[in-house]
N, C-alpha and C positions, 0 to 999 in steps of 0.2 A: 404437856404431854405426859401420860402418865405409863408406868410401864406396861408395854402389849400395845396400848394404842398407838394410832398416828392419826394427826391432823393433816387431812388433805383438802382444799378447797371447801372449808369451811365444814365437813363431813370427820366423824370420827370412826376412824377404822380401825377393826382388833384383827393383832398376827394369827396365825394358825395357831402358835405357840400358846400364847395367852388363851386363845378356843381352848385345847388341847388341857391345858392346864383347869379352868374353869369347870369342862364337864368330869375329869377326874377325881375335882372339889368335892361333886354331887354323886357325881357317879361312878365309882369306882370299882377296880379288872377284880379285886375279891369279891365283891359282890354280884360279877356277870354280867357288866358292861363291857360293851365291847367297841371298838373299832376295824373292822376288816378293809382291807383295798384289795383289789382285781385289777388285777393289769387284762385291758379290754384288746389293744391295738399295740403295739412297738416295731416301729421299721426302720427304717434306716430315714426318712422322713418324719414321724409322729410319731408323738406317744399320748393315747388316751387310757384313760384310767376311770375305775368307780368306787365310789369307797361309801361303805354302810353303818351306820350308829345302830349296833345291837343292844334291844333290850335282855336283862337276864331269860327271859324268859324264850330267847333265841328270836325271837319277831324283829324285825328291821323296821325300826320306828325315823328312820331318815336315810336317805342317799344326795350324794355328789357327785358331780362328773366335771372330771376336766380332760383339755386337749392341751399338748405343748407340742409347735412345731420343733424341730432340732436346727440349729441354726451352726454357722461359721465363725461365731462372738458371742460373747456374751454368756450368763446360767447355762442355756441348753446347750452347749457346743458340747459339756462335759455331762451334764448333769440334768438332761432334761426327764428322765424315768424317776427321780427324786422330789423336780421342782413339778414334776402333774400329780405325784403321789400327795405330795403336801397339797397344793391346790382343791383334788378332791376330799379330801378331809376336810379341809377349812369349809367347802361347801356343805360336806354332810352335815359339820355343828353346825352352820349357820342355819339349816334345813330344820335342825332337832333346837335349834332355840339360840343357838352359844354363838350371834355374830353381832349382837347389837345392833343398833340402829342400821348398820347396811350386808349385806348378803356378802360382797366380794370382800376377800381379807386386803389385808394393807401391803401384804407383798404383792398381790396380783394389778393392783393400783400403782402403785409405785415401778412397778412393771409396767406397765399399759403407759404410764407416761414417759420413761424415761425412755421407749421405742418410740414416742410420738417426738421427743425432742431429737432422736436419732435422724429419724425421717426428714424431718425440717430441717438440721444441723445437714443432710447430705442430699440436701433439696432434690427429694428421690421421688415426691409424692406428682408424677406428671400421670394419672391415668391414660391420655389420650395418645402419649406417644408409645407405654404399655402396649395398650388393643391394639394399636398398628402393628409395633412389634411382633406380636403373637400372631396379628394376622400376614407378618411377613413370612413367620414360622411356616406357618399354613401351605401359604405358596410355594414355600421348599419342601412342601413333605415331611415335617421336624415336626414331630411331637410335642407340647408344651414339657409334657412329662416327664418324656424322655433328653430333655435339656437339664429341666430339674433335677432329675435323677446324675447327670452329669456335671452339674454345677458340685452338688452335694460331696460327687466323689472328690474330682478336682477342688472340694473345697473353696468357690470359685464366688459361696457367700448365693443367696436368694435373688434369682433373676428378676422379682419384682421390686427388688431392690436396687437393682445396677443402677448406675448414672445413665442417663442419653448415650452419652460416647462408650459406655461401655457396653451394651446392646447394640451400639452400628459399630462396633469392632466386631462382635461376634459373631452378626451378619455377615461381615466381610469376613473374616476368617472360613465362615461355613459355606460363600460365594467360592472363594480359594481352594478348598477342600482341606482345609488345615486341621480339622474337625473329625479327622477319621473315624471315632465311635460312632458319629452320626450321619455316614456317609452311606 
């Protein structure tokens, strides 16, 4: 592995960092290159973002866009307005030329899997007891959203993330009325 890169799955990925670095190589802020980002979305949920490779000549010769949901662990609990900003830049170099052989950078990889090993590690991946769930929602008159929205504050962590027994406590809790926001 050489510096900026990572080997993943047999694929070699460059950081934003190394991007960043490369077209600075070539193309540099005294000469009227540019990099801008736009903050598109930020809520107390998401953050999307876009970010554009300006040529001197003010023309936008590439864009990127990312999404980071905000999470209860992990990058986004703190930092997720930073980690979509970088994201979308790694995508506009890669768009303008500066990602090698593959499009996504090596943080958003290494991302992507260390949630996949999250997921297995807390054997959360039951789709079918999910859509029940939600469809028990339903039945009470409860919002997906508005759970969401409550999970977030209470800090209570991504209800498509709960274990089984943590969703049929909630159930029950909201059977109880223990649940006042959503009552």
């Amino acid at each position: 592995m050489s510096q900026g890169t990572v080997s993943i799955h047999g694929k070699t990925y460059l950081t934003v960092a190394k991007r960043v670095n490369d077209f600075r190589a070539k193309c540099p802020i005294d000469e009227g290159w540019g990099i801008i980002t736009h903050l598109v979305q930020c809520s107390d949920q998401v953050v999307v973002m876009r970010a554009e490779i300006l040529h001197p000549t003010g023309d936008v010769i590439a864009t990127g866009w990312a999404e980071e949901v905000r999470t209860s662990r992990g990058i986004n609990q703190n930092a997720a307005l930073e980690n979509c900003e970088t994201s979308a830049i790694g995508r506009a170099l890669a768009a303008a030329g500066y990602g090698g052989s593959e499009y996504a950078t090596a943080d958003e990889v290494a991302q992507k899997l260390k949630k996949r090993k999250v997921l297995h590690a807390e054997a959360i991946v039951e789709p079918d007891h999910y859509v029940n769930w939600c469809a028990e929602l339903v039945k009470r008159m409860v919002s997906l959203e508005d759970v969401v929205k409550l999970a977030t504050v209470k800090q209570w962590g991504v209800p498509r993330r709960w274990s089984i027994k943590k969703r049929d406590k909630f159930l029950a809790a909201l059977d109880a009325g223990e649940i006042e926001e959503l009552s």
